[in-house]
Structure formats: structure tokens, C-alpha cells
DODO-977219 format. One line per 8 residues: number of its first residue (from 0); their letters; for each residue x, y, z of N, C-alpha, C. Coordinates in steps of 0.02 Angstrom, whole numbers. Example, Ala and Ser with C-alpha at 12.3 -4.5 7.8 and 13.67 -1.06 7.14 Angstrom:
0> AS> 660,-284,390,615,-225,390,660,-165,390 ~ 642,-112,354,684,-53,357,645,2,394
! end
This chain:
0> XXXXXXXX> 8499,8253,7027,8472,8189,7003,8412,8201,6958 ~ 8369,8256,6976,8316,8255,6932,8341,8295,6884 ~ 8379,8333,6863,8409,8364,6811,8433,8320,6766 ~ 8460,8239,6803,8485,8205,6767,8436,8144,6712 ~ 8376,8144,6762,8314,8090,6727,8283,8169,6682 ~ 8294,8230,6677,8266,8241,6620,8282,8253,6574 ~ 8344,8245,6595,8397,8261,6513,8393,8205,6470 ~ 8400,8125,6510,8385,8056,6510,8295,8054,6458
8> XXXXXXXX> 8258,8095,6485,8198,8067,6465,8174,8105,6378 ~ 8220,8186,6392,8226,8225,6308,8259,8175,6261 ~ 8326,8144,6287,8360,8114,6241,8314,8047,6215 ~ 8294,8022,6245,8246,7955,6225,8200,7982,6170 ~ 8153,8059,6194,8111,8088,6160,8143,8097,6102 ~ 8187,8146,6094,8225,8138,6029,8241,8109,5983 ~ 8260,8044,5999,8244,7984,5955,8188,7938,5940 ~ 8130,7962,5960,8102,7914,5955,8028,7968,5911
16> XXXXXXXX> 8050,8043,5909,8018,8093,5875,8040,8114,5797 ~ 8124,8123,5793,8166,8139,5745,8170,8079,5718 ~ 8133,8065,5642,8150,7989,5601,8243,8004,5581 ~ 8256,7959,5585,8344,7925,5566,8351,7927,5499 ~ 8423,7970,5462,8433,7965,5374,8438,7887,5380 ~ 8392,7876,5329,8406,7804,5292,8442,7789,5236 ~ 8489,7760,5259,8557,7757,5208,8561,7680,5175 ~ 8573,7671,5124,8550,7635,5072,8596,7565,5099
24> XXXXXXXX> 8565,7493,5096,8617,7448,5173,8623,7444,5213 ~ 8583,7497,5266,8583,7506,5323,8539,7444,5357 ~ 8494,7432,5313,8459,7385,5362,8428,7339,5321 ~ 8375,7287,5324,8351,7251,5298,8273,7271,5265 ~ 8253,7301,5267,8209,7345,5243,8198,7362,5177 ~ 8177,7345,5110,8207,7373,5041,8149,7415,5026 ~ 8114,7452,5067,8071,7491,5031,8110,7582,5055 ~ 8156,7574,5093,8183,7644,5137,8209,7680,5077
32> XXXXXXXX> 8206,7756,5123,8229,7817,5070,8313,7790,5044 ~ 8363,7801,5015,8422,7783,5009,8439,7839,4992 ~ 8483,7862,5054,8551,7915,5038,8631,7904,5017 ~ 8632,7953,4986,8722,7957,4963,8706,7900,4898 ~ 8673,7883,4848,8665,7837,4794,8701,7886,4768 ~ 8761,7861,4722,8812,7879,4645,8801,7839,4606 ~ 8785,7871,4550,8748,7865,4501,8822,7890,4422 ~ 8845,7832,4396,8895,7818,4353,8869,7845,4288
40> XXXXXXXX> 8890,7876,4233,8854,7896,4160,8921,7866,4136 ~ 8943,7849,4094,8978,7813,4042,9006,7843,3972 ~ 8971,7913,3975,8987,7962,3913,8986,8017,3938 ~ 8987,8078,3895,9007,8135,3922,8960,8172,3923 ~ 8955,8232,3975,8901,8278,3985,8879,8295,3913 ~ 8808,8276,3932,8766,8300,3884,8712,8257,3846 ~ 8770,8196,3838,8723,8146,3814,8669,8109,3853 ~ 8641,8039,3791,8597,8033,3839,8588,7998,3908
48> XXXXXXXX> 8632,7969,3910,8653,7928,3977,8645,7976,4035 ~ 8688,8025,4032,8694,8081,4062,8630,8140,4064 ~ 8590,8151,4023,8524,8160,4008,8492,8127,4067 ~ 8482,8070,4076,8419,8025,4092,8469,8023,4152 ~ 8522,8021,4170,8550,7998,4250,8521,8068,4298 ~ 8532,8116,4258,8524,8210,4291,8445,8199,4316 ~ 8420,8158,4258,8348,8201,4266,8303,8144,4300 ~ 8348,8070,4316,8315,8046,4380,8327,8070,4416
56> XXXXXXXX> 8388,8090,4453,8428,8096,4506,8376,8130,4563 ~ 8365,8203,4491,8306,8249,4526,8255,8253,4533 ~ 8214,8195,4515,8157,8145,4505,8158,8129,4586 ~ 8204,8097,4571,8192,8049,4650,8203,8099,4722 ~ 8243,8133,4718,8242,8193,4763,8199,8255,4770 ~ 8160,8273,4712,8109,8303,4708,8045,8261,4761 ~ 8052,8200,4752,7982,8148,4757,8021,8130,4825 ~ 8063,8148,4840,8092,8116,4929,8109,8052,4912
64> XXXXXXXX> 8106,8004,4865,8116,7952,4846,8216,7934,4880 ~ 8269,7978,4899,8338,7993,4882,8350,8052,4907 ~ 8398,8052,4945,8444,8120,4967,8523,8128,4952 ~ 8572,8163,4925,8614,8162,4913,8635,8118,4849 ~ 8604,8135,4789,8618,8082,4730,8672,8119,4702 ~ 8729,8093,4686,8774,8099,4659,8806,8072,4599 ~ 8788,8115,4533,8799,8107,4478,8869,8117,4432 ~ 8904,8056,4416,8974,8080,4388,8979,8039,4324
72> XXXXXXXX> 9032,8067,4285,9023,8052,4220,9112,8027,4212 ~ 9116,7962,4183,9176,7942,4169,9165,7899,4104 ~ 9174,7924,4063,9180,7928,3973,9241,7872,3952 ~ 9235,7837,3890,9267,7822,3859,9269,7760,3839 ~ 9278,7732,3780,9273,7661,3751,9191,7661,3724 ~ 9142,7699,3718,9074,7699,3716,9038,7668,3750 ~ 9052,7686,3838,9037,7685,3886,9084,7605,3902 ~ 9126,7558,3889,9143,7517,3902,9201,7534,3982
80> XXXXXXXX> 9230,7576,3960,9272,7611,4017,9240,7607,4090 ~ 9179,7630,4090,9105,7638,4160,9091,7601,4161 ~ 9090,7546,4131,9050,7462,4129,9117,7452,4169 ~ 9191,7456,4161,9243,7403,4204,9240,7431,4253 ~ 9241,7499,4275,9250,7523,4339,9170,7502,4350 ~ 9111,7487,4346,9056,7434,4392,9080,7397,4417 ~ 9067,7364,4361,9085,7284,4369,9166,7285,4448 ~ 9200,7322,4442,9252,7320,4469,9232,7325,4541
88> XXXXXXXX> 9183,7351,4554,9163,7401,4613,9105,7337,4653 ~ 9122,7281,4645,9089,7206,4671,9069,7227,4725 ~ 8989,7237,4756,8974,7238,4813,8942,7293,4841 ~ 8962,7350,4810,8945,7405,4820,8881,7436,4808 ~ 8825,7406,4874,8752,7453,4844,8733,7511,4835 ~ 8792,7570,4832,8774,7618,4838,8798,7657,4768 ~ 8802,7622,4726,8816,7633,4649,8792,7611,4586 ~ 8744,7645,4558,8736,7596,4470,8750,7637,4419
96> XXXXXXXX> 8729,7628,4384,8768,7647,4320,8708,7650,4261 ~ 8709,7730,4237,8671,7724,4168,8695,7700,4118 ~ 8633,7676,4078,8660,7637,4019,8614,7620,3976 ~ 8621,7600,3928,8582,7601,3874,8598,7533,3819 ~ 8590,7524,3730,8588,7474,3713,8662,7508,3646 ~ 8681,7583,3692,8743,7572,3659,8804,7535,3699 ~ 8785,7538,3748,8827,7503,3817,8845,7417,3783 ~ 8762,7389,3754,8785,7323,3735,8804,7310,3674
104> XXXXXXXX> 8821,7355,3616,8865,7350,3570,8930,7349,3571 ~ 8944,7391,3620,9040,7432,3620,9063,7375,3667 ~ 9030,7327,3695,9066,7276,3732,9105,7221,3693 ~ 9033,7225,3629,9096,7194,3556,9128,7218,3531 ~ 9104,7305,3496,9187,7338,3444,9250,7348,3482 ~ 9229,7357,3561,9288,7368,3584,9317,7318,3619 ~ 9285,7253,3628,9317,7175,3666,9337,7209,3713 ~ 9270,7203,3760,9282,7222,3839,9288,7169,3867
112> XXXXXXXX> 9333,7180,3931,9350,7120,3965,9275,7115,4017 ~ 9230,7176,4024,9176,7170,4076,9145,7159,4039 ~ 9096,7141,4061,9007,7124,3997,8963,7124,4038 ~ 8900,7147,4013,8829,7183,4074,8801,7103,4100 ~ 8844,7048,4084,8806,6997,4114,8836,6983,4191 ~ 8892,7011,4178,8940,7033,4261,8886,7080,4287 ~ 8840,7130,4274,8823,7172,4328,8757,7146,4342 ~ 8718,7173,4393,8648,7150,4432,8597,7218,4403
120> XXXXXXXX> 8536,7196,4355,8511,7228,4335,8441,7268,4374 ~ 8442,7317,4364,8392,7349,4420,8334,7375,4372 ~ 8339,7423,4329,8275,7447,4293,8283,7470,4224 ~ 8236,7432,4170,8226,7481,4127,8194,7533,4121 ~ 8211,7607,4107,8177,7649,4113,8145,7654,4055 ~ 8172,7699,3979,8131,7716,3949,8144,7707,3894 ~ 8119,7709,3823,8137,7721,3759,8121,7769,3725 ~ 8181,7777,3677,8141,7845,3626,8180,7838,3559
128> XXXXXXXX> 8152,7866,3524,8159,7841,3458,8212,7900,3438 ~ 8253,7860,3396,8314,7926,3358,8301,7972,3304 ~ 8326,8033,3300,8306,8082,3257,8363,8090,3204 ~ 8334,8100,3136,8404,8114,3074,8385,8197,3096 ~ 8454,8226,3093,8445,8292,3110,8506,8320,3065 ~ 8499,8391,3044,8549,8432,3021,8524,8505,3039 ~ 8584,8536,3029,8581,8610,3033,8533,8666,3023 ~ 8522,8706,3051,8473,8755,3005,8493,8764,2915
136> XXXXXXXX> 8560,8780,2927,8574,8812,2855,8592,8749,2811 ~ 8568,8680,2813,8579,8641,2807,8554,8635,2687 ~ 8588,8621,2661,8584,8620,2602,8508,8563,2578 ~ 8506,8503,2643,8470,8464,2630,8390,8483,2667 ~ 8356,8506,2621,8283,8536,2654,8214,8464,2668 ~ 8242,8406,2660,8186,8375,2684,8232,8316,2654 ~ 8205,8231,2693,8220,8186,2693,8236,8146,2636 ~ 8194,8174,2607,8206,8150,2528,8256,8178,2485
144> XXXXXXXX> 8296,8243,2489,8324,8269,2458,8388,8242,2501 ~ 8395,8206,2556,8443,8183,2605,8468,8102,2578 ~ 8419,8065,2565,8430,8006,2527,8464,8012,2464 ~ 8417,8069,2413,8445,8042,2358,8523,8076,2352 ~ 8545,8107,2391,8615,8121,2393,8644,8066,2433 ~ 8624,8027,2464,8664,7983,2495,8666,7918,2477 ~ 8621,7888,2423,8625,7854,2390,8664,7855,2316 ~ 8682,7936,2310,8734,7938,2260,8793,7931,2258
152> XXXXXXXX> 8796,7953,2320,8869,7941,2341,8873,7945,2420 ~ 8864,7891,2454,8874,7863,2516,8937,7886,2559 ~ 8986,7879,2529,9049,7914,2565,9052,7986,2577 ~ 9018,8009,2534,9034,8079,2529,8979,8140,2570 ~ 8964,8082,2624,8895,8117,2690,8926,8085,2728 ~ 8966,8121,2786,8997,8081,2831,8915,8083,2887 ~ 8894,8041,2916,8852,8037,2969,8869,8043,3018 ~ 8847,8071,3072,8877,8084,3137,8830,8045,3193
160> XXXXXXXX> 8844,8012,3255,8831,7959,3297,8863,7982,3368 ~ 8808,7983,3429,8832,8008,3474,8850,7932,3516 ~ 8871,7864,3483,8888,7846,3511,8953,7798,3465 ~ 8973,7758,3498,9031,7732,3455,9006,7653,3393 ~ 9017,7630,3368,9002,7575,3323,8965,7525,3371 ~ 8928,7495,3327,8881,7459,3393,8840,7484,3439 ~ 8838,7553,3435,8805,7574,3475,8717,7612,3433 ~ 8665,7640,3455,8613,7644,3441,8598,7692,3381
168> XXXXXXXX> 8652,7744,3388,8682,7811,3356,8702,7790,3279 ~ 8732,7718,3287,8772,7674,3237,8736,7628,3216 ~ 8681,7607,3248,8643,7538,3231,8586,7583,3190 ~ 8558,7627,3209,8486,7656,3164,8515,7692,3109 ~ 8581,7710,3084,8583,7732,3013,8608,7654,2988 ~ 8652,7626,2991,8657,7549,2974,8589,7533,2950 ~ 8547,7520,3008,8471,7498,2983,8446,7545,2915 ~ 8434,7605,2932,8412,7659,2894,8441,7648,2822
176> XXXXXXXX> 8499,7643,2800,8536,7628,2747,8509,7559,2718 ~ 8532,7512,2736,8527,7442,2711,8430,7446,2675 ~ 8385,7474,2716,8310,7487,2686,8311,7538,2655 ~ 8353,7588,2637,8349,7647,2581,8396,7631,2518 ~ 8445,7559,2526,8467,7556,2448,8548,7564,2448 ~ 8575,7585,2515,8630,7602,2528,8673,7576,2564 ~ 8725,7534,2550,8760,7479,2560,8799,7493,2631 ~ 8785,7456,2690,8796,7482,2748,8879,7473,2761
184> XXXXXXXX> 8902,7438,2740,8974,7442,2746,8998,7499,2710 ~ 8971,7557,2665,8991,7600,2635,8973,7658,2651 ~ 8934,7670,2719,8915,7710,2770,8986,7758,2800 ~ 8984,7815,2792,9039,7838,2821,9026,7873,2894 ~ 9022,7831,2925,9008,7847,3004,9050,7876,3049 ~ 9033,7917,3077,9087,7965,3111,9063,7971,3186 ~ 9088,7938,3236,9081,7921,3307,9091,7959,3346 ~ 9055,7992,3387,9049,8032,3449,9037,8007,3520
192> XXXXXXXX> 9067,8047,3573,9049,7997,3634,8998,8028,3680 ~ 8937,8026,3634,8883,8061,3660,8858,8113,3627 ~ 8792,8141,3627,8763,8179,3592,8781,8260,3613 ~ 8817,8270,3654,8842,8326,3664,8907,8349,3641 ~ 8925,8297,3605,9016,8291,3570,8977,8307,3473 ~ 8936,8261,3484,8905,8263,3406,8868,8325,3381 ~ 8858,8357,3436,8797,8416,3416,8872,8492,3372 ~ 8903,8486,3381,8943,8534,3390,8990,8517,3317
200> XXXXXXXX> 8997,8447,3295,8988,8438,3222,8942,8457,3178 ~ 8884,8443,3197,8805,8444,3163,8790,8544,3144 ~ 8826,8565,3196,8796,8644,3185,8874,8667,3152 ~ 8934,8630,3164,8989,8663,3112,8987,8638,3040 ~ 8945,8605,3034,8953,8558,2956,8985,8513,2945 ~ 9017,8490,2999,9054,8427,3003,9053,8367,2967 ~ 8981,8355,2981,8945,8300,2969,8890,8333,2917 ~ 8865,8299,2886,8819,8303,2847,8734,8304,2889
208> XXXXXXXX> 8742,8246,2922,8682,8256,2967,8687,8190,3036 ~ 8665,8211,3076,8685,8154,3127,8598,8128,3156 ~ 8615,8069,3199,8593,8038,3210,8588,8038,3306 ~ 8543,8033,3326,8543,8058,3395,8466,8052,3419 ~ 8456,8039,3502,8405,8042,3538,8342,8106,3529 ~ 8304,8108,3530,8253,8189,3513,8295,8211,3582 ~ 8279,8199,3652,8294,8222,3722,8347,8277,3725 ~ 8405,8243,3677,8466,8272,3701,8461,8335,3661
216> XXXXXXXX> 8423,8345,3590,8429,8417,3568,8352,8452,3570 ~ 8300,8435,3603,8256,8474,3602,8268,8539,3602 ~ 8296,8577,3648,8337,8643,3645,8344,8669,3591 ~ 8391,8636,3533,8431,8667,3499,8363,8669,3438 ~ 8325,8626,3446,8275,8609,3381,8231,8661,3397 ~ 8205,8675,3467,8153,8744,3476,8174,8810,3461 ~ 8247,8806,3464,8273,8884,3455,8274,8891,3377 ~ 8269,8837,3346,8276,8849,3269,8374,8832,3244
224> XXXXXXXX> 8418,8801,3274,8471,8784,3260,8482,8727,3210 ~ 8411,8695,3252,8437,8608,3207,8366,8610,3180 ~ 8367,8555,3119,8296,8536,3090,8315,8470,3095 ~ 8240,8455,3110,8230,8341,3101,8212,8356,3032 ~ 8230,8306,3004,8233,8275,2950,8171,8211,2937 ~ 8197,8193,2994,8134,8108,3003,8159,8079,3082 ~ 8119,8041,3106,8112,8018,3144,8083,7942,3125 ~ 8141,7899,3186,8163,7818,3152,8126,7768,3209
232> XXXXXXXX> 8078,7791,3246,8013,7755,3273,7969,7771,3245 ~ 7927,7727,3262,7874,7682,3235,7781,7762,3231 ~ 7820,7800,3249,7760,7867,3272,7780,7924,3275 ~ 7766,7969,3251,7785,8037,3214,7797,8074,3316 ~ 7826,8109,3303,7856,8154,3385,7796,8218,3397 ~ 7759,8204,3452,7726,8265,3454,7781,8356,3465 ~ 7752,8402,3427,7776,8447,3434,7848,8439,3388 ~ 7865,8410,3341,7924,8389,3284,7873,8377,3211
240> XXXXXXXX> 7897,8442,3191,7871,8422,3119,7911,8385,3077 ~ 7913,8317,3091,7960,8275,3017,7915,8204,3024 ~ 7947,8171,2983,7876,8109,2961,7928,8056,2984 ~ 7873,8013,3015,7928,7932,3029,7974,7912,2952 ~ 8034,7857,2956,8042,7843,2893,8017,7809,2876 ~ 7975,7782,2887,7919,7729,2844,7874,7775,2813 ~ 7865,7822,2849,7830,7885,2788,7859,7918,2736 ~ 7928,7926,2729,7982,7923,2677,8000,7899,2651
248> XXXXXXXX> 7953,7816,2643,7975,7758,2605,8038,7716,2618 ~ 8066,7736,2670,8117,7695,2720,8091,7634,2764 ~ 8092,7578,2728,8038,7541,2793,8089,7504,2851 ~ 8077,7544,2883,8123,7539,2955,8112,7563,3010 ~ 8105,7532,3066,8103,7584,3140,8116,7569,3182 ~ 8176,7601,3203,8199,7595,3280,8192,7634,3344 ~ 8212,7608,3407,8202,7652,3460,8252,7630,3494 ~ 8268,7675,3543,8321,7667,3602,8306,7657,3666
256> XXXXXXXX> 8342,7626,3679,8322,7637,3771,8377,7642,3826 ~ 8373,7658,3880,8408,7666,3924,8379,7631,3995 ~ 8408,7609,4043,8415,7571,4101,8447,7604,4139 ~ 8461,7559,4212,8500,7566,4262,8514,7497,4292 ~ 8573,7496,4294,8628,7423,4323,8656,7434,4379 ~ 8704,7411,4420,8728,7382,4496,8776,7349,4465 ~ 8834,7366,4491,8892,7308,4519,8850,7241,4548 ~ 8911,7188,4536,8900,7120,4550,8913,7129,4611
264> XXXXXXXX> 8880,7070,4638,8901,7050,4699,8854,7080,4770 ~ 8808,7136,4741,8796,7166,4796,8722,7133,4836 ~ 8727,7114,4890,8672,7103,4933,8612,7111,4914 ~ 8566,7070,4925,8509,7049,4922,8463,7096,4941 ~ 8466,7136,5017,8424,7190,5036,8430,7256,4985 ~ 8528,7256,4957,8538,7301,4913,8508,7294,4849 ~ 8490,7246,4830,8472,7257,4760,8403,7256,4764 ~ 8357,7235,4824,8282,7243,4810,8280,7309,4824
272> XXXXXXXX> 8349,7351,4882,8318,7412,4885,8339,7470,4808 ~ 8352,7447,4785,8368,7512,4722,8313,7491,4688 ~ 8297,7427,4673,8223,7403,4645,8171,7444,4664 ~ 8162,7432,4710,8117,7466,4742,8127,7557,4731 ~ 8160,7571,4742,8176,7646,4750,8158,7669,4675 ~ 8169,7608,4629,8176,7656,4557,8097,7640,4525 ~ 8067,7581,4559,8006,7570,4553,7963,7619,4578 ~ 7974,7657,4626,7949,7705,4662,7957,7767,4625
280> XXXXXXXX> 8012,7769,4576,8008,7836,4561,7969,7838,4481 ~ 7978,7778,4451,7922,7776,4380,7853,7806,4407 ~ 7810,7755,4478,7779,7788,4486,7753,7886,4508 ~ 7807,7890,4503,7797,7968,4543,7788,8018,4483 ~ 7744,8086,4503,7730,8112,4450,7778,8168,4452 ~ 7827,8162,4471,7897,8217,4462,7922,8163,4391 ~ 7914,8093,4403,7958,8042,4329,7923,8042,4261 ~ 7836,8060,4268,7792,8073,4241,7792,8142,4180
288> XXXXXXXX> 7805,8174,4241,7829,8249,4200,7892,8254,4164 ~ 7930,8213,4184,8015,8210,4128,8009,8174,4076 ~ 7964,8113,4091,7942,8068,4028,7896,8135,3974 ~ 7852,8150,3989,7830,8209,3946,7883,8253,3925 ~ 7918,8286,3950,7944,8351,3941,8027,8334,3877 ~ 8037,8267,3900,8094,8269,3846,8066,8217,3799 ~ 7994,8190,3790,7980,8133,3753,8023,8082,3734 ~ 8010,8063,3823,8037,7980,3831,7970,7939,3831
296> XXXXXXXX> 7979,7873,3802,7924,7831,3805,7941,7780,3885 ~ 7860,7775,3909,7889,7731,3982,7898,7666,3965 ~ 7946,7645,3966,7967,7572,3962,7998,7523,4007 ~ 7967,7566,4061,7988,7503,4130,7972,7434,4139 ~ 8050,7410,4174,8052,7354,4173,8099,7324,4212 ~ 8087,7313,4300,8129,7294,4338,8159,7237,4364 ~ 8215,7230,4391,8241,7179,4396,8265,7123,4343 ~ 8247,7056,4369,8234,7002,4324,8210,7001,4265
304> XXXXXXXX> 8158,7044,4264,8120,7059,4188,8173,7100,4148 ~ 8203,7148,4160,8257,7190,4138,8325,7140,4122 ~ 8325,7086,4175,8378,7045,4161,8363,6993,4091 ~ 8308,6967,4077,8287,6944,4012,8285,6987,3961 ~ 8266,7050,3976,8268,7093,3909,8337,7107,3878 ~ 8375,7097,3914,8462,7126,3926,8509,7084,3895 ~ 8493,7005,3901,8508,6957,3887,8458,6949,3799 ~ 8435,6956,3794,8378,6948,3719,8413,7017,3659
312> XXXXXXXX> 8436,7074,3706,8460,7131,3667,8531,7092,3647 ~ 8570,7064,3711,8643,7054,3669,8635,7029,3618 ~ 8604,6963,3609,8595,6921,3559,8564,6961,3502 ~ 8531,6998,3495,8510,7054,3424,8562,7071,3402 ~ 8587,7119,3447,8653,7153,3419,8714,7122,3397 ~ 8705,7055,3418,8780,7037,3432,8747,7019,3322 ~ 8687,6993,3297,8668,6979,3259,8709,7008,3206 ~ 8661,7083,3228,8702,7150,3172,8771,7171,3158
320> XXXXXXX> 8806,7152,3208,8876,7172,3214,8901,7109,3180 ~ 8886,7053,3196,8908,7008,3152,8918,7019,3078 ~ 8850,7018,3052,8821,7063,2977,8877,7115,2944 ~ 8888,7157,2995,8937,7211,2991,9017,7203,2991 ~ 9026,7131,3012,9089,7127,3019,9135,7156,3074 ~ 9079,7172,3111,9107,7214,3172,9109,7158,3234 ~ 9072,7109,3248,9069,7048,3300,9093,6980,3272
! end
């Protein structure tokens, strides 16, 4: 009997010493760690969706923020494909989905039956401005010698875009063109599904010069593979020698950004807790150090506030694509 009250009194100890995995739904609580979170990218390894999903993932698990984050990549339609399987996945708090403001173009070139106003918005993370980039051995040695060939003949520079029409890859040479003189419907744009599909044009000569996130080729630009050309925000890139295009007499500037979304439908404790969780990890200086290291700008913005910004972006784009003949 007393063998039996002390086995009785360890087991009590045990639980009440050893804290319990906190699994994301488990309880009513939205500030708890959340395990087993899958985490959706929409394009293919490499890009930036996929970029920024990797390098929270390990953000938040570095910072204890998350245990078991699970990152998968299902490509296609320019990310419209990962938008239906969300949206499809009604309920489920243990899933969102990276994404960005090529996500809300391709819902028009490609007339998706889902649209990001079906999903429950959780956070904007960050922005960063796009880079004109070409090859080392590239014929075109500076921005200016890049224009006036492409204003001579527009067709004959295919541009390369790591995302599909409508998308950010596609919207900042559009922009870029129409303020340099060069008739945007006469843009010969050549679509990639992600900056890791496009890079591999850009260094075979494929393309003349592409268009892409700084993040996704820092690499290739330090080793000496690729040269910027210009950079299409509003502020020259520390550690990138090329000049905004408004310093090239391009008066134009864009930036990109990327988020994180939720399936519809999902619970109330579920969606304050990813809120929370992703709020938790802007603050942390593991998210601090990635924002530096691939020069992302912090542009957080959770929940509701993310849900107004989201809703204000369709309506831009849907603008341009109109313009374009593409909406």
C-alpha cells in the first residue's frame, strides 16, 4: 500500500513539474507556444515566399516562439494553386500560408475561383524593394546603357519576373517602363514561378535582365555572378552599389511585401493564437537579425490592420491590371 501512495504521489509530481507541449487549439489561451504549425509557400523553392516562410519558421523556433514548423511548397498558377488548397482547408488552425502582393494579382490573370478575401488574415511581415539585375558578363554595364536599349527596341529585351503577370516581378517593370518612355503593353515579359526559376535564366542569358526581390539573390550578387543595375524603392540598398531609379531619371518606386494568411473558418482562440505567435516573433531579436541580414524592411501589421491593407492592395492592382488589359 505504501508503495502504492508513492508511485500515486511521483505521478502527480510529474505533472505538475514537467510543463505540457502546447499544441496550437488546444486550449483557450492565445498567447501559448504552438506546435506542429504548416506553413504553405505557393511557389517554388527558392523564391521569395519560400525565402521569408524558411526564415520565420527558424525565427520562431530559434526564439521558442514554435516547435515542429513545417514548411512545404506547392507551386503553381502564381501561387493561385496554394491560395485554393487554403481556402479549401476551412478550419484548420494549424496552417497559413505565405504570401505576398503577387498572390493578389494572379487571382485576376489567372480567374481564381479562391480570393484572399476567403482567407483570415494574420500578419504583415515585411517589405523590400525590387532589384533590375543581370549577369556578370552582362553587355549592359549600368542602367542607363539598359534603358536606352530598351527603349529602342522593347521586344527585343525579354525581362524576366519571378512571378507570373500581376504579380510584383510584373508590376515594377510595367511601372518602370511606362516612366522611362516605354510602352508597357510592348514589354516582353517572361514569367517565372519564383526567383529561383528566374535566376537560372538571368545567369544563362535568357533574359536580358530580370526583375526580383534583393533577399532572394544576395548570394549570387556577393559572389560576383549577378550585378544590380538599380534598385526600384524609394532608398539606395545598404551594401548594393546601384542608384534608386529616380536617380536614373526613372521617376518611379516600388516595394514588395509579403504576409501570412489562415484558412477560413478557423476559431477565434485560433486566430488570436497565430496573431499572437507571429506578433511575438517581429518582436524577437532572432526576426530582428533576418530583417537585417537579407534587407527586409519591418512592415508589420497584424490582424485586422493587415485585413485593411489587403483589401486597399486588391483595389490598386486590380487598377493596373485593368490599364493592362489584364483585369
Amino acid at each position: 500500500m505504501v508503495g502504492r501512495l508513492v508511485a500515486v504521489v511521483a505521478a502527480i509530481a510529474a505533472v505538475l513539474l514537467i510543463p505540457p507541449l502546447i499544441v496550437s487549439g488546444g486550449d483557450d489561451d492565445p498567447g501559448q507556444r504552438v506546435r506542429g504549425l504548416r506553413v504553405l509557400v505557393p511557389n517554388s523553392p527558392g523564391g521569395g515566399y519560400d525565402v521569408t516562410a524558411r526564415t520565420a519558421a527558424k525565427a520562431m523556433e530559434d526564439s521558442d516562439l514554435a516547435s515542429a514548423v513545417e514548411v512545404f511548397n506547392l507551386p503553381g498558377a502564381g501561387g493561385t494553386v496554394g491560395l485554393g488548397r487554403l481556402v479549401n482547408e476551412r478550419g484548420n488552425g494549424k496552417l497559413v500560408m505565405s504570401m505576398g502582393l503577387g498572390v493578389v494579382g494572379s487571382v485576376y490573370t489567372n480567374k481564381s475561383p479562391s480570393t484572399l478575401a476567403e482567407t483570415t488574415p494574420i500578419a504583415k511581415l515585411i517589405e523590400e524593394p525590387d532589384i533590375v539585375v543581370v549577369a556578370d558578363d552582362s553587355e549592359y554595364g549600368d542602367i542607363g546603357e539598359l534603358l536606352a536599349a530598351w527603349r529602342a527596341d522593347p521586344g527585343a529585351l525579354p525581362v524576366g519576373g519571378g512571378s507570373s503577370p500581376g504579380g510584383p516581378d510584373h508590376l515594377a517593370p510595367m511601372l518602370m517602363a511606362e516612366a522611362a518612355g516605354v510602352e508597357p503593353r510592348a514589354v516582353n515579359y517572361v514569367p517565372f514561378d519564383g526567383g529561383g526559376e528566374l535566376l537560372a535564366s538571368v545567369l544563362g542569358g535568357k533574359v536580358a535582365f530580370g526583375v526580383s526581390g534583393i533577399g532572394e539573390y544576395r548570394d549570387q550578387i556577393q559572389a560576383g555572378d549577378l550585378r544590380v543595375l538599380a534598385v526600384t524603392g524609394p532608398e539606395r540598398i545598404d551594401g548594393v552599389d546601384a542608384p534608386t531609379l529616380r536617380e536614373a531619371g526613372v521617376d518611379v518606386s516600388f516595394t514588395n511585401w509579403r504576409g501570412i494568411v489562415a484558412p477560413p473558418g478557423i476559431s477565434d482562440t485560433d486566430r488570436d493564437r497565430l496573431i499572437a505567435v507571429f506578433t511575438a516573433l517581429h518582436a524577437s531579436p532572432q526576426w530582428k537579425d533576418a530583417l537585417a541580414r537579407n534587407g527586409w524592411t519591418d512592415a508589420f501589421q497584424p490582424g485586422a490592420e493587415f485585413g485593411a491593407f489587403l483589401a486597399a492592395e486588391n483595389d490598386r492592382v486590380a487598377g493596373v491590371l485593368k490599364g493592362l488589359g489584364l483585369a
